[in-house]
C-alpha positions, 0 to 999 in steps of 0.5 A: 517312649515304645508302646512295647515292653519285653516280657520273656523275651517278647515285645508286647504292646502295652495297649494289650495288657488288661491286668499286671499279678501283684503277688507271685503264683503259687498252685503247689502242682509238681509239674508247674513252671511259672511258681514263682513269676507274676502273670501278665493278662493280655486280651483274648484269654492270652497271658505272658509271665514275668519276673520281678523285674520284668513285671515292675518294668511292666507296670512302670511302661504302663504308667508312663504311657498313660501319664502317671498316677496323677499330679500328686495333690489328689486332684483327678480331674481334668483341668480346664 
């Protein structure tokens, strides 16, 4: 498993991502580039953007780097 993912064509290390756009973006300006692509928050204010397939390839890195969403049976807790 890498702790990289490729979004526009750049590695970017998974632990830098803050928050993954669910919904396409839309700001209805002329001149804008992005319509259409989800935007990958990374720290310090930086963000990449992603197509559909970029981004669910995105958020399936980040959830086998960090073990999944849970086992299944609601249980979140740790078991000791």
């Amino acid at each position: 498993m890498s702790i990289f993912c490729v979004v526009d064509d750049k590695h970017i290390p998974l632990y830098r991502i803050l928050w993954v756009a669910a919904t396409p973006h839309f700001c209805g300006h002329e001149d804008c580039t992005q319509e259409g692509n989800y935007e990958v928050r990374l720290e310090q204010g930086e963000s990449v953007w992603a197509n559909r397939e970029e981004r669910d390839a995105v958020l399936e890195a980040l959830e086998q780097w960090q073990g999944g969403v849970g086992d299944g049976d609601g249980n979140w807790e740790e078991e000791e």
